[in-house]
MARVEX-374104 format. One line per 2 residues: number of its first residue (from 1); their letters; for each residue y negated, z negated, x negated of N, C-alpha, C. Coordinates in steps of 0.1 Angstrom, whole numbers, plus 5000, padded with zeros to 4 digits. Atoms other than C-alpha are relative to their C-alpha. Example, Ala and Ser with C-alpha at 12.3 -4.5 7.8 and 13.67 -1.06 7.14 Angstrom:
# residues 2
1> AS> 5012 5000 4991 5045 4922 4877 4988 5000 4991  5011 5000 5009 5011 4929 4863 4989 4992 5008 .
This chain:
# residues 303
1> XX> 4992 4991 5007 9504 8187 3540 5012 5005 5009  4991 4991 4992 9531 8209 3557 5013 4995 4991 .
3> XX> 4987 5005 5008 9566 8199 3548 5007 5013 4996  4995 4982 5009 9573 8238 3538 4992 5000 4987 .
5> XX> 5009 4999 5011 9564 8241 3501 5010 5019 4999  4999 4985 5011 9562 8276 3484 4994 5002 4991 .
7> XX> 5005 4995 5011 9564 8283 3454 4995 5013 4992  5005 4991 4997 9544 8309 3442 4994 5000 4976 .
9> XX> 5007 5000 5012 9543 8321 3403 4989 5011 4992  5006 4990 4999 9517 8338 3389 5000 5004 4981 .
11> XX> 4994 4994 5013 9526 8350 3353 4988 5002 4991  5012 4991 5007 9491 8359 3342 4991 4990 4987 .
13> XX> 5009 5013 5007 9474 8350 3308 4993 5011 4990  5011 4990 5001 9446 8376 3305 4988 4989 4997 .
15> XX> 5010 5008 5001 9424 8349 3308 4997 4992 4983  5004 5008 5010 9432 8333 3275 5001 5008 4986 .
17> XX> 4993 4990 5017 9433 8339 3237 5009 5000 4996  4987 4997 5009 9465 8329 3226 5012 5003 5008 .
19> XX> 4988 4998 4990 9497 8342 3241 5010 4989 5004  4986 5008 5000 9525 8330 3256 4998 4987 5017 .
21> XX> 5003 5010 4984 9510 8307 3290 5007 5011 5009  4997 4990 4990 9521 8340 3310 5018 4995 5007 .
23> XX> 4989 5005 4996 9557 8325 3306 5006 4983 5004  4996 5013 4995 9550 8289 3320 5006 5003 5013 .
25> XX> 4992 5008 4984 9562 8296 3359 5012 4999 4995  4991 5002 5000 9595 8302 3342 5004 4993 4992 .
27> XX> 4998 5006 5007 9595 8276 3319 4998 4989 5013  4999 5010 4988 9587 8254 3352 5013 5002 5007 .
29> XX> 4988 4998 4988 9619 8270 3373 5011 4995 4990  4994 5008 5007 9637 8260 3343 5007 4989 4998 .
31> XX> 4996 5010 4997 9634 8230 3349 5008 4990 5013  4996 5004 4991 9651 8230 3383 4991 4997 5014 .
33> XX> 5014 5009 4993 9617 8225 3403 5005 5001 5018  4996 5002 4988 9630 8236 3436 5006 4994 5003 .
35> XX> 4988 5007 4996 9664 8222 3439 4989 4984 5001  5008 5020 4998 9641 8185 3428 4990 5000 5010 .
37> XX> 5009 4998 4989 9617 8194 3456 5006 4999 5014  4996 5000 4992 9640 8198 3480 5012 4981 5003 .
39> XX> 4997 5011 5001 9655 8160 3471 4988 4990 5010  5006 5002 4992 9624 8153 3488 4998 4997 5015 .
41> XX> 5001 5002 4984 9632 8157 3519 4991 5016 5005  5008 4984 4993 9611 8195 3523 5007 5010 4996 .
43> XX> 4991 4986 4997 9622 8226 3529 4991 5006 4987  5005 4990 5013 9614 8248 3497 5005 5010 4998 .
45> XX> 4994 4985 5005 9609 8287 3488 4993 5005 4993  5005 4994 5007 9605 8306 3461 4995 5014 5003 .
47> XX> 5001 4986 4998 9584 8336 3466 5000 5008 4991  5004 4990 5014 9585 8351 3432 4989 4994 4991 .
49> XX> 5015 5003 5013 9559 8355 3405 4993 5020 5005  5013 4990 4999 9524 8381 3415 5008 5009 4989 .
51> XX> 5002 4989 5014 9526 8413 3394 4991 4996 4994  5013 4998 5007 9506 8409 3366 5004 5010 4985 .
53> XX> 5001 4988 5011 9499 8438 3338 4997 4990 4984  5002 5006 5012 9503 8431 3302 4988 4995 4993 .
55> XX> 5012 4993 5007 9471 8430 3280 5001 5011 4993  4996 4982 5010 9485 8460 3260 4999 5006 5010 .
57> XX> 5002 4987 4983 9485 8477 3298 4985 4998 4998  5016 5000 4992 9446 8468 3303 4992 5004 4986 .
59> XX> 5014 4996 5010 9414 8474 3287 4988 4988 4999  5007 5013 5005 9395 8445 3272 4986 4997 5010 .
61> XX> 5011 5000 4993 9364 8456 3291 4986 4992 4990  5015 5008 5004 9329 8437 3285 5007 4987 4990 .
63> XX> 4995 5011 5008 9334 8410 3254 4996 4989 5007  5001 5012 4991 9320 8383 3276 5009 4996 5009 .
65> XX> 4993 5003 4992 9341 8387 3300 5017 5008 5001  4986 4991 5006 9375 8400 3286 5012 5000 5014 .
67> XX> 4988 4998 4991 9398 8413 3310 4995 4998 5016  5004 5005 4986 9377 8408 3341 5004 5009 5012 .
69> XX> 4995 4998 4985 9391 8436 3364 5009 5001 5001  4985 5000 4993 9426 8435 3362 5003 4986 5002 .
71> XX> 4998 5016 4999 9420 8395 3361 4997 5000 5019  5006 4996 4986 9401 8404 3395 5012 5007 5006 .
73> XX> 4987 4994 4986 9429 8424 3412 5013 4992 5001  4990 5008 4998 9454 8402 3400 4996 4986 5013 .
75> XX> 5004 5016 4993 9434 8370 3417 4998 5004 5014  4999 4995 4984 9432 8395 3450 5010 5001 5004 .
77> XX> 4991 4999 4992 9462 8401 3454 5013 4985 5000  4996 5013 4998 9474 8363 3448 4994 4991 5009 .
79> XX> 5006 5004 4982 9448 8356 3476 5006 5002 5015  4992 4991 4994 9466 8380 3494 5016 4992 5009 .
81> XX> 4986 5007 5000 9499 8367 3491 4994 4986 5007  4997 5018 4998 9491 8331 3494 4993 5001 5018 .
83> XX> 5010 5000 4984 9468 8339 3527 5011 5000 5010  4990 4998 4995 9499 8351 3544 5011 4993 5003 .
85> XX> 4991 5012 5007 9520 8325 3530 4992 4987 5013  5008 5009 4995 9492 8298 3543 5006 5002 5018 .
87> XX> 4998 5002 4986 9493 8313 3580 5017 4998 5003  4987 5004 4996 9529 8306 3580 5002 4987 4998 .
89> XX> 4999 5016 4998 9523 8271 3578 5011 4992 4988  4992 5006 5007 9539 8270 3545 4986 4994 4986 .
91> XX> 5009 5005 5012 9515 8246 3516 5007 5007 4984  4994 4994 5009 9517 8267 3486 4996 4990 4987 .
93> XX> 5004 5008 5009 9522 8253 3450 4999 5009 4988  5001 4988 5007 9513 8281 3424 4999 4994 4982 .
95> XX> 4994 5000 5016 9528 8282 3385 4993 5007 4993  5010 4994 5007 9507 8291 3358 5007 5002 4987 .
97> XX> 5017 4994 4997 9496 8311 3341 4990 4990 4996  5007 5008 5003 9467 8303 3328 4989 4999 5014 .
99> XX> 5006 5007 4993 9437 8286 3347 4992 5011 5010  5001 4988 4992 9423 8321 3358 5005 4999 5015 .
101> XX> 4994 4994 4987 9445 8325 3387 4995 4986 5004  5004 5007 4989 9429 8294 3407 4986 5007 5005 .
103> XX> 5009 4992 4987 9402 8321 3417 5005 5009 5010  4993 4996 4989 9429 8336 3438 5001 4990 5008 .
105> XX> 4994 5014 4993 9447 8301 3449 4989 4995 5010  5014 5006 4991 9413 8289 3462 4993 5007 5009 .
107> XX> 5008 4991 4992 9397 8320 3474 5013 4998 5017  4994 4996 4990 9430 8320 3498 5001 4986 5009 .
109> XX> 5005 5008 4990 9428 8284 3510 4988 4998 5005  5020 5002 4996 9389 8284 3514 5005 5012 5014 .
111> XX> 4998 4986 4988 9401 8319 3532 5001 4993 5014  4989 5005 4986 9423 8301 3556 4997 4993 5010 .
113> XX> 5004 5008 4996 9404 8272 3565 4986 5010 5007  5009 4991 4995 9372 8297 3569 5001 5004 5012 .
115> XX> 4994 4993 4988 9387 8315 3596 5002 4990 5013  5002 5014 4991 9386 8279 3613 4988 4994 5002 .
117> XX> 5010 5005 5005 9352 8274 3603 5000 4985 4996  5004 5011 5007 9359 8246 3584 5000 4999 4985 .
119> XX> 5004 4997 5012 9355 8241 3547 5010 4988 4995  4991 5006 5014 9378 8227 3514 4993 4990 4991 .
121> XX> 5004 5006 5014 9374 8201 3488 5008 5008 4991  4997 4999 5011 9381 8208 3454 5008 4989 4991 .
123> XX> 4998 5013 5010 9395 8181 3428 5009 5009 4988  4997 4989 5011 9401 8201 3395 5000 4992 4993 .
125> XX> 4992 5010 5011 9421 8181 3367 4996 5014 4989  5003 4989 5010 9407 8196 3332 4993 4993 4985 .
127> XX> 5006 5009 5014 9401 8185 3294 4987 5011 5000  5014 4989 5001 9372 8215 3299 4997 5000 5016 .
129> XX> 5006 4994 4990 9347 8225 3325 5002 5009 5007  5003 4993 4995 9354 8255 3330 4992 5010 5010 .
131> XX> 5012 4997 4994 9324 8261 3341 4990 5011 4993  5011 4993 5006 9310 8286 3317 5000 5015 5007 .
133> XX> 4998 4986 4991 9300 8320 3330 4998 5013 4990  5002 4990 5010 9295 8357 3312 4989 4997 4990 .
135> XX> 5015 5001 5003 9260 8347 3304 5005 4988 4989  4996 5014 5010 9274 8314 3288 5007 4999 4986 .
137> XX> 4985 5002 5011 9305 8320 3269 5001 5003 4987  5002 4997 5016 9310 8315 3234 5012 5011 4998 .
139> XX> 4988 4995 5003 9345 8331 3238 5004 5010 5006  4997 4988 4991 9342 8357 3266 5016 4998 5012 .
141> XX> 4986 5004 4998 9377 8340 3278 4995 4998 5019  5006 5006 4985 9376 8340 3316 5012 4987 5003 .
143> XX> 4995 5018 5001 9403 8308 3315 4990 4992 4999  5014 5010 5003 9369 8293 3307 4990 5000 5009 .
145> XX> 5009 4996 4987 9351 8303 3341 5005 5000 5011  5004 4995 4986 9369 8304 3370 4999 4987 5010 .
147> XX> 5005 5011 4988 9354 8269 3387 4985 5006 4998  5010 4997 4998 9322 8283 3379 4998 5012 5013 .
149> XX> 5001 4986 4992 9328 8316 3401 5006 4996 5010  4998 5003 4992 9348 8296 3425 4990 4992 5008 .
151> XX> 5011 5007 4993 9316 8279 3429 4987 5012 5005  5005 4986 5000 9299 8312 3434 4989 5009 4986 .
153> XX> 5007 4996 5013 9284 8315 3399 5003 5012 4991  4991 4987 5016 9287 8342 3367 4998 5016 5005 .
155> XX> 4995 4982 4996 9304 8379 3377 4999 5004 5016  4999 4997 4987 9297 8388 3410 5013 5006 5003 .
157> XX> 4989 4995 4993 9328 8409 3413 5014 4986 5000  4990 5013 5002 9352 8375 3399 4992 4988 5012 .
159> XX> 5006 5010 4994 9330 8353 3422 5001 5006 5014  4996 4995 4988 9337 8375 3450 5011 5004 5008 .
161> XX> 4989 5001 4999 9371 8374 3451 5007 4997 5013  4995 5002 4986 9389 8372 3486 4989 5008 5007 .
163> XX> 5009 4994 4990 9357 8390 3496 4991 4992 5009  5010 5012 4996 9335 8359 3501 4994 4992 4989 .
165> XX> 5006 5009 5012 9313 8334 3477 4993 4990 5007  4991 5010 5007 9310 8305 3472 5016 4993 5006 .
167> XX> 4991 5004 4992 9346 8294 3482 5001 4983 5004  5000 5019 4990 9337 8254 3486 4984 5001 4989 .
169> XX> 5008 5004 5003 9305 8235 3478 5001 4993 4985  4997 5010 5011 9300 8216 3448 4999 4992 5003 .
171> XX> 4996 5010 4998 9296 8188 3463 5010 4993 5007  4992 5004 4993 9325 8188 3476 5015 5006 4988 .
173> XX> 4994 4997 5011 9341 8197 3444 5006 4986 4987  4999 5013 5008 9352 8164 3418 5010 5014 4987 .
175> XX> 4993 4998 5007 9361 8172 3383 5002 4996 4993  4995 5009 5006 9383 8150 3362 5006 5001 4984 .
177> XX> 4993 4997 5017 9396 8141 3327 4991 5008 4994  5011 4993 5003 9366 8161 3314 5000 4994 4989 .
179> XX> 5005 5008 5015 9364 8154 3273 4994 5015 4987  5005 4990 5013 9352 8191 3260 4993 5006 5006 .
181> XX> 5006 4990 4994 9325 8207 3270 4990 5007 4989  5009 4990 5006 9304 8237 3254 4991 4994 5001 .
183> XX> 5012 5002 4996 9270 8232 3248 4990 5002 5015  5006 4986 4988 9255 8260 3272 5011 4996 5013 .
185> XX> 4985 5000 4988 9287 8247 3299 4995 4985 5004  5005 5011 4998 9272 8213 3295 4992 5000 5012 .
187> XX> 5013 4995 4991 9236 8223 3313 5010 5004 5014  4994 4994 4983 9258 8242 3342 5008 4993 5009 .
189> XX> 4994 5015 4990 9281 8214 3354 4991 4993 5002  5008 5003 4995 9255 8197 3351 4983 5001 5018 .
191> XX> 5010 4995 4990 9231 8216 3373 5004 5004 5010  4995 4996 4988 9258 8226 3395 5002 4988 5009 .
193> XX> 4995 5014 4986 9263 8191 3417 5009 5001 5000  4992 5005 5000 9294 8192 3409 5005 4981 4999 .
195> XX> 4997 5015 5005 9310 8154 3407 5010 5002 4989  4991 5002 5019 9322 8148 3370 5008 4986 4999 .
197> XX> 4991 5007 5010 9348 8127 3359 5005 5000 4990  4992 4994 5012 9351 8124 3321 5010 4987 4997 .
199> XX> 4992 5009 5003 9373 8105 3304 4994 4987 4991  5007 5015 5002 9348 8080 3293 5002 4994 5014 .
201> XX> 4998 5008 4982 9346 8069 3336 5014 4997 4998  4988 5005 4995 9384 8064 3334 5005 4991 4992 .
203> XX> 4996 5005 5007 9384 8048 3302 4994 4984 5007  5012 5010 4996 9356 8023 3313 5007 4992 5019 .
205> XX> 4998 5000 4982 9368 8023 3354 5012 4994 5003  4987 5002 4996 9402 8029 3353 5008 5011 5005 .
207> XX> 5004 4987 4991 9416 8060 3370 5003 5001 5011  5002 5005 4983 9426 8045 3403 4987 4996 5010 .
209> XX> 5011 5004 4997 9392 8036 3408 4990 5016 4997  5011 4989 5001 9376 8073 3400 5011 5010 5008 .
211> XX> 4997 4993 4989 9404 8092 3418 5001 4993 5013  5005 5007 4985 9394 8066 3452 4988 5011 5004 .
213> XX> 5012 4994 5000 9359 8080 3444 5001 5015 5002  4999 4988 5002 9370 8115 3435 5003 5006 5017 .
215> XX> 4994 4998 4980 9390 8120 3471 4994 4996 5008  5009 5002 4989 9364 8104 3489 4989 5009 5001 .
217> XX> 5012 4986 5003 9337 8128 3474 5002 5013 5009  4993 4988 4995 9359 8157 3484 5004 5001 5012 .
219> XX> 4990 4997 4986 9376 8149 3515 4990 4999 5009  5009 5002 4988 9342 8138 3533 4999 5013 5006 .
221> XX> 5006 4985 4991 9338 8174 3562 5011 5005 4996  4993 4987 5000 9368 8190 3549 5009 4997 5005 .
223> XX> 4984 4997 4994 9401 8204 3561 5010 4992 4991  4990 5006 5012 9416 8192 3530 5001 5002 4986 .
225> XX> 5000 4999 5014 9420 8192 3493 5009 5009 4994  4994 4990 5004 9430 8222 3473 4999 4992 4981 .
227> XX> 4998 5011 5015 9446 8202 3439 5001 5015 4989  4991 4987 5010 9443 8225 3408 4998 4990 4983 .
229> XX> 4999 5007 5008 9457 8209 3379 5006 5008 4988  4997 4998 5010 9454 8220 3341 5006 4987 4994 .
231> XX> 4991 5008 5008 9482 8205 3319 4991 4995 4987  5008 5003 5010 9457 8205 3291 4993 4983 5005 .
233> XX> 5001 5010 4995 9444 8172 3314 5004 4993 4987  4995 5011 5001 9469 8151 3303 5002 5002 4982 .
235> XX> 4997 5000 5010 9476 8143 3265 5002 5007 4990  4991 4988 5008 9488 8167 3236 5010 4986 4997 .
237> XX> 4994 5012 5007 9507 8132 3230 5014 5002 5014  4991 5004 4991 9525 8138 3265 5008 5015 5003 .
239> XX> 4996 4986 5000 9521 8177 3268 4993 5008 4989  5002 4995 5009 9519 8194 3239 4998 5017 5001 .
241> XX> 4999 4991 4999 9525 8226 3252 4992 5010 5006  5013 4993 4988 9490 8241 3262 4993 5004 4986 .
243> XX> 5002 4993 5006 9469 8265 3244 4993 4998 4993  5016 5006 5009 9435 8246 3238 5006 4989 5001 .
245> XX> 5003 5012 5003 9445 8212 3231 4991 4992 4996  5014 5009 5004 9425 8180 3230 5002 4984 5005 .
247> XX> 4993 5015 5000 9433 8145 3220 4990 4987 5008  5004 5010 4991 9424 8115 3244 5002 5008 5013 .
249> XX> 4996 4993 4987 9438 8130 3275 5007 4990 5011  4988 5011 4990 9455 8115 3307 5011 4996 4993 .
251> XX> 4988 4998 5005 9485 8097 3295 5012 5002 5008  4988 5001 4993 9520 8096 3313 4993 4996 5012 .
253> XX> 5002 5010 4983 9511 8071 3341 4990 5002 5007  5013 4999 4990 9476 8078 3345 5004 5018 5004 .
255> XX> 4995 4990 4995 9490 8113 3350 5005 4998 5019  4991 5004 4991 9515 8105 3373 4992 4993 5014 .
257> XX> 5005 5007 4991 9493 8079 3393 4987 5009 5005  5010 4990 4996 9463 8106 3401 5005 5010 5010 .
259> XX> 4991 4995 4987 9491 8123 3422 5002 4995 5010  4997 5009 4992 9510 8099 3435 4988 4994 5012 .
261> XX> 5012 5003 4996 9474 8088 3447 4995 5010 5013  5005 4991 4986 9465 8123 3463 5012 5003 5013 .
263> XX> 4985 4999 4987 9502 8125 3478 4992 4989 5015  5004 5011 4987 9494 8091 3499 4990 5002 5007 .
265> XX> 5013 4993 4992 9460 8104 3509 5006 5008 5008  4995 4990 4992 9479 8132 3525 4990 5010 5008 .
267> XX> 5007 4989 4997 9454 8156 3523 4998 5015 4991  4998 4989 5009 9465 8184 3498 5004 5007 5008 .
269> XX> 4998 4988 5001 9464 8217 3506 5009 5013 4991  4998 4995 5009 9476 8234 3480 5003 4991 4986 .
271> XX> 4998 5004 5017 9484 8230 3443 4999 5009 4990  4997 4994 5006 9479 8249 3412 5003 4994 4988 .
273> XX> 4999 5005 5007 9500 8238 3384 4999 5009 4986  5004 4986 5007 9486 8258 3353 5001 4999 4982 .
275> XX> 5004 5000 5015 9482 8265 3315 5011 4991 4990  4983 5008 5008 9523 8252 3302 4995 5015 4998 .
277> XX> 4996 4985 5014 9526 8277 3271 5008 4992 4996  4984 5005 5012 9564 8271 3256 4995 5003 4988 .
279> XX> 4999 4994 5018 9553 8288 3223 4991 4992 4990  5006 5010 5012 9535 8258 3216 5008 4985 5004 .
281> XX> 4995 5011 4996 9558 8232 3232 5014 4997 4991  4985 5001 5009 9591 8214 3219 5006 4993 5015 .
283> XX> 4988 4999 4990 9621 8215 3238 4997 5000 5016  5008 5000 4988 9602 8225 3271 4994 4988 5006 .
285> XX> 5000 5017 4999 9590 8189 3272 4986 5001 5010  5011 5000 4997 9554 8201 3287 5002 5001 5015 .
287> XX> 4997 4993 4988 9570 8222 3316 5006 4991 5012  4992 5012 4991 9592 8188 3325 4989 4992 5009 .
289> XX> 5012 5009 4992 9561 8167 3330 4997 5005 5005  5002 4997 4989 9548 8193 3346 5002 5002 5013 .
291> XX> 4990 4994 4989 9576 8200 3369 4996 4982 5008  5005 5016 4991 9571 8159 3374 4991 4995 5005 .
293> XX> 5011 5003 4997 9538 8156 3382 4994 5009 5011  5000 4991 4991 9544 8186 3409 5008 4987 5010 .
295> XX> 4995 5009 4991 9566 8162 3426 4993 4987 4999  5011 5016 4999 9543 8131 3423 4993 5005 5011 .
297> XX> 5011 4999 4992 9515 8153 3443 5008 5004 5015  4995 4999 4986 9544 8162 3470 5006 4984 5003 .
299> XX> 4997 5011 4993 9551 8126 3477 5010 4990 4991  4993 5008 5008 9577 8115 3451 4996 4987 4997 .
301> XX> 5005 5010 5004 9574 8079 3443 5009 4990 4999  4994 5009 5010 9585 8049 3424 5013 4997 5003 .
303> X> 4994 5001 4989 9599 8032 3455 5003 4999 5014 .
């Protein structure tokens, strides 16, 4: 990891049904996330937050796939950005926003490393799959698809994002905390080789013992690990403030320690911290942990 972090918000929540995630990056700056970053010991900059258009600005488009081309220009030109960003040798950490925008985030480290001919892990923190595609979806919600299209699956135009497909392998993909999946979403993780981690494995394991596995899965042939972590993961007991909720989640520590974990590895690329909605939170309590759990994966620790 580069000891330059940039922060990078991306406002957008086209992807989901209920409002209000669009205003997590600034419920994360809120929290002070730079200044505590830079306690660190790294240099840290804020580049903004992406443009992104309202839903009242767009056009719903196909009910399967609601909002899929201004979701698509948004996720290009946060490729864009971050690409640019990347060749400056700065590790970007991108504010969400819902889950959507890690088909930009990824397309631009997959980009980056590409151009080296070498290839990315994955390790996707998530109480869902997000794995379903147009063809799948009970809800048309693309928050609910973009590891499937980052895996080259679904919409060809959303799966071609940066102007390449698939942006990593599945097996070189791990996906954790996993305790809701669709029927029809079931079969597709399944059939994609992804590596699953639900939250029965962590219950049973431990989750020091499935993110060992997880990072070893992912990091075998690659450049490095691109972290994208839904807050929905971890608890409605710890973060309450996410849109689909779902009880039995990471708690605090096993939170915390799944970072801490990838920090010491010292093979993160990126980060995307995603899916804080204040309009379901109390006293920004969701955006804290999140803000805390950003500094676990840049190195923070106990002692």
């Amino acid at each position: 990891m580069n000891r330059k972090i940039a922060v990078i918000g991306v406002p957008i929540d086209l992807g989901a049904n209920r409002r209000g995630v669009d205003m997590g990056p600034s419920a994360l700056r809120v929290t002070g996330l730079t200044e505590r970053i830079r306690t660190l010991k790294l240099e840290v900059r804020d580049f903004g937050d992406i443009d992104v258009p309202l839903p009242e600005e767009c056009e719903v488009g196909e009910k399967n796939k609601k909002f899929a081309e201004d979701i698509q220009d948004v996720c290009n030109d946060v490729c864009e950005k971050a690409l640019a960003i990347l060749r400056q040798e700065w590790t970007p950490v991108f504010l969400g926003g819902d889950h959507s925008l890690a088909m930009g985030s990824i397309a631009a480290t997959s980009k980056f490393f590409r151009e080296k001919n070498q290839k990315i892990g994955i390790v996707w923190f998530d109480a869902h799959g997000d794995m379903n595609t147009p063809e799948s979806t009970n809800s048309g919600n693309v928050h609910g698809m973009p590891l499937a299209h980052v895996l080259g699956l679904g919409d060809p135009g959303l799966a071609g994002i940066g102007g390449f497909s698939p942006k990593a392998d599945a097996a070189r993909c791990a996906l954790v905390g996993v305790r809701d999946l669709d029927d029809r979403e079931k079969k597709l993780v399944h059939d994609s080789g992804v590596r699953v981690f639900t939250m029965k494995d962590i219950d049973k394991r431990g989750v020091s013992s499935v993110i060992e596995e997880a990072l070893a899965a992912v990091g075998e042939g690659t450049a490095g690990i691109h972290v994208s972590f839904d807050i929905d993961a971890c608890d409605p007991s710890v973060a309450p403030g996410v849109g689909t909720p779902k009880k039995g989640g990471l708690n605090y520590r096993e939170a915390h320690l799944c970072l801490e974990m990838i920090a010491d590895a010292g093979r993160m690329i990126a980060l995307d911290m995603v899916e804080v909605n204040p309009i379901f939170d109390t006293r920004n309590q969701t955006a804290e942990f999140a803000g805390e759990l950003i500094l676990s994966a840049l190195g923070k620790s106990i002692f």
